[in-house]
LUMVOTOR-804319 format. One record per residue (C-alpha): x, y, z; residue in three letters; residue number from 1. Coordinates in steps of 0.05 Angstrom, whole numbers, plus 5000, padded with zeros to 4 digits. Example, Ala and Ser with C-alpha at 12.3 -4.5 7.8 and 13.67 -1.06 7.14 Angstrom:
# residues 2
+------+------+------+------+------+
:   c1 :   c2 :   c3 : resn : resi :
+------+------+------+------+------+
: 5246 : 4910 : 5156 :  ALA :    1 :
: 5273 : 4979 : 5143 :  SER :    2 :
+------+------+------+------+------+
This chain:
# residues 126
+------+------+------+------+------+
:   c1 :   c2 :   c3 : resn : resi :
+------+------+------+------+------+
: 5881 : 2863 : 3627 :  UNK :    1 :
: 5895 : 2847 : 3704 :  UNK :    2 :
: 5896 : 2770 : 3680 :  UNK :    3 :
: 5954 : 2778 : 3614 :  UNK :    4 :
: 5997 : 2823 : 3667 :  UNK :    5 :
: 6000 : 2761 : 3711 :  UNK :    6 :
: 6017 : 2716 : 3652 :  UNK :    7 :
: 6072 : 2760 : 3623 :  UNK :    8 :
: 6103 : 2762 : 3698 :  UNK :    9 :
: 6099 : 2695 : 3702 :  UNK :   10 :
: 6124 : 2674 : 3632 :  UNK :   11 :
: 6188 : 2721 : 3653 :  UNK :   12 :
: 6199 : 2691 : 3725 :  UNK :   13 :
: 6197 : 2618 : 3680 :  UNK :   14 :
: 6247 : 2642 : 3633 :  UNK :   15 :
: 6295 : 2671 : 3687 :  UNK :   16 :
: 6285 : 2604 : 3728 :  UNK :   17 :
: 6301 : 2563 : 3669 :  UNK :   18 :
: 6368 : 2614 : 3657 :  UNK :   19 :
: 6394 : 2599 : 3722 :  UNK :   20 :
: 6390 : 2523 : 3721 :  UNK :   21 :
: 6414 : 2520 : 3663 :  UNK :   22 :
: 6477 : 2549 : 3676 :  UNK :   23 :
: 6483 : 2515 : 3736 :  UNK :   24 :
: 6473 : 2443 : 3696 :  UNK :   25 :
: 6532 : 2476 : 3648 :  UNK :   26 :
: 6570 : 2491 : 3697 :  UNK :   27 :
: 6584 : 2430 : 3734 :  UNK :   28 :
: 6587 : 2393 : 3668 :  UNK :   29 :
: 6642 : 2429 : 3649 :  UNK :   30 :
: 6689 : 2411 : 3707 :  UNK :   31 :
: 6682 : 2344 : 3688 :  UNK :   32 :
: 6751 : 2303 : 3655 :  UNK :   33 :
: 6739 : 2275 : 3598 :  UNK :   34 :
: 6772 : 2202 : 3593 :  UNK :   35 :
: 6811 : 2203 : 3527 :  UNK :   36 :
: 6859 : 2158 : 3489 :  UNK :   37 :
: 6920 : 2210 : 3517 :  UNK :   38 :
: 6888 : 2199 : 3585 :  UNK :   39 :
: 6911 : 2138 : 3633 :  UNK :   40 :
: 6863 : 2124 : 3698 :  UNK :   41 :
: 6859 : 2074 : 3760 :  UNK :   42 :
: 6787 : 2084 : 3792 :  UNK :   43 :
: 6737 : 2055 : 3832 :  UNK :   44 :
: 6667 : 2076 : 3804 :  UNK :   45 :
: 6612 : 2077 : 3858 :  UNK :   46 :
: 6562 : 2120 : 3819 :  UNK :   47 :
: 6550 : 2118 : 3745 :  UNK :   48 :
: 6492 : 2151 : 3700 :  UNK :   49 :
: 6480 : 2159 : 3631 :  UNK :   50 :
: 6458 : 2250 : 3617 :  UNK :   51 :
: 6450 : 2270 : 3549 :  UNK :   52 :
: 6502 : 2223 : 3518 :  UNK :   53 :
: 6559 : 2221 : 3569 :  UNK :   54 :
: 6572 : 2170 : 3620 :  UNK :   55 :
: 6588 : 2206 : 3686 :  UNK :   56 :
: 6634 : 2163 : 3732 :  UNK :   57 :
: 6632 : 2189 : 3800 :  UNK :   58 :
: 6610 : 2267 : 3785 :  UNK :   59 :
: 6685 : 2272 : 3767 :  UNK :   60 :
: 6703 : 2238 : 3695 :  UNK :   61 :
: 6653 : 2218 : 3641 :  UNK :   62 :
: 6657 : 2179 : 3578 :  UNK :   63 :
: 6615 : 2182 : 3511 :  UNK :   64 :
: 6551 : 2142 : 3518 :  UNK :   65 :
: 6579 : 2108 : 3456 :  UNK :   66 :
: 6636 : 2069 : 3494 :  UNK :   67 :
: 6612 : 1996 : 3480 :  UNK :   68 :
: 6640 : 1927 : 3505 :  UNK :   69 :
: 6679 : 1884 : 3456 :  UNK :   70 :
: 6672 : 1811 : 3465 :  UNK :   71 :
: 6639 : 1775 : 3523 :  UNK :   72 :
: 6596 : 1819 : 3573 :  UNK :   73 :
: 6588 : 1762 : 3622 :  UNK :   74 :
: 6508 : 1780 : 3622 :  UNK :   75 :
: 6532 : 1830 : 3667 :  UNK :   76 :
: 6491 : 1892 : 3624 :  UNK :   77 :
: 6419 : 1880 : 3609 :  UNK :   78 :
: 6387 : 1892 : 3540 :  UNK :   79 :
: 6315 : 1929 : 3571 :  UNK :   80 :
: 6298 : 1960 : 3509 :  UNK :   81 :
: 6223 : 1946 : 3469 :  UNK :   82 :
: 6232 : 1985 : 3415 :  UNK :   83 :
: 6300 : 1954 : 3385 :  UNK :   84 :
: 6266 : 1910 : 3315 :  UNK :   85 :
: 6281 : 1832 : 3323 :  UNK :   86 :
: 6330 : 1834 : 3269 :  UNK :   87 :
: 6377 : 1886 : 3301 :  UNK :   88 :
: 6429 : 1860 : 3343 :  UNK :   89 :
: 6438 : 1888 : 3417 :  UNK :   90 :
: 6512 : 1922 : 3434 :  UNK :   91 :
: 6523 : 1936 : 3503 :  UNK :   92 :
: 6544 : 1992 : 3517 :  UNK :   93 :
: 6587 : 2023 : 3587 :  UNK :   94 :
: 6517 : 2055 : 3608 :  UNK :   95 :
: 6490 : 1989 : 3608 :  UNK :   96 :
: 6539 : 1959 : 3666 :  UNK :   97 :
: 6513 : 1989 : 3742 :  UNK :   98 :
: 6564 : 2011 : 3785 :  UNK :   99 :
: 6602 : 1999 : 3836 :  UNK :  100 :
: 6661 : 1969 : 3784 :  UNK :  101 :
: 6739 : 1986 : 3773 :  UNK :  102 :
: 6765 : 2024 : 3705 :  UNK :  103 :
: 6835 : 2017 : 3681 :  UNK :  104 :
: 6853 : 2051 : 3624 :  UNK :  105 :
: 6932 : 2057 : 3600 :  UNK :  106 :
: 6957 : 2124 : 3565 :  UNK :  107 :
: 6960 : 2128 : 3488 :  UNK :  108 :
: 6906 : 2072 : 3487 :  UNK :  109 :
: 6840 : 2063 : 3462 :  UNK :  110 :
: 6808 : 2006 : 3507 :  UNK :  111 :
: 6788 : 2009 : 3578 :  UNK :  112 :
: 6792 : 1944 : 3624 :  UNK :  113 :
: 6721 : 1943 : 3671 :  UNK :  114 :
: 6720 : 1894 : 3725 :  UNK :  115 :
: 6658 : 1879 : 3759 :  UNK :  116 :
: 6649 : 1817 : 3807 :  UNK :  117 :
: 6702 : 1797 : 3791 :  UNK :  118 :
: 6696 : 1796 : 3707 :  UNK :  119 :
: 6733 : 1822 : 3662 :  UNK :  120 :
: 6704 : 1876 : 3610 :  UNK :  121 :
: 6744 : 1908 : 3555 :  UNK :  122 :
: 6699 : 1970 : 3522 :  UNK :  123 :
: 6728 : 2006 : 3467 :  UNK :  124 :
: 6733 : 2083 : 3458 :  UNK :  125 :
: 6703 : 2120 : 3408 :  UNK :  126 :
+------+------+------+------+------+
């Protein structure tokens, strides 16, 4: 009896813990700008990371995961994946370039210019 009381208190204290950082996680999420077609942007990018399928760019804009690099990627992103088959082709993909690196993006646009040592990336928006 003494031994399911502990459980039960402990299965509740897990539950409220998981609550709170949960809305915490939410939370700052949701301040972040999303980078758009409509939306025009100059920045310097000195930390990038890829959480659950955005790109966040300095814990102030993010981008979908799904923002890939058309043409030439100047070997600059590196294809580390085993379990892609030998037949599929690799994309790159923005989460796939490590910051630091510049964004320019004009309003009413769908591309995004990255420059990174000097190169010249164009990723498209999807």
């Amino acid at each position: 009896m003494k031994k399911s009381g502990i459980v039960i208190i402990m299965m509740v204290l897990g539950f409220i813990f998981s609550m709170y950082f949960f809305s915490i996680d939410s939370k700052s999420e949701s301040e972040l700008v999303e980078i758009k077609n409509e939306t025009s942007i100059k920045l310097k990018v000195k930390e990038a990371y890829n959480e659950r399928g955005i790109n966040i760019l300095d814990d102030k804009y993010f981008l979908p995961s799904s923002t890939y690099i058309l043409g030439n990627d100047y070997l600059l992103s590196k294809d580390e994946a085993i379990w892609r088959p030998s037949n599929k082709k690799y994309l790159p993909r923005i989460s796939n370039v490590s910051a630091p690196f510049e964004i320019y993006k004009n309003k009413n646009n769908d591309t995004l210019i990255l420059i990174k040592e000097n190169k010249k990336i164009i990723l498209l928006l999807k």
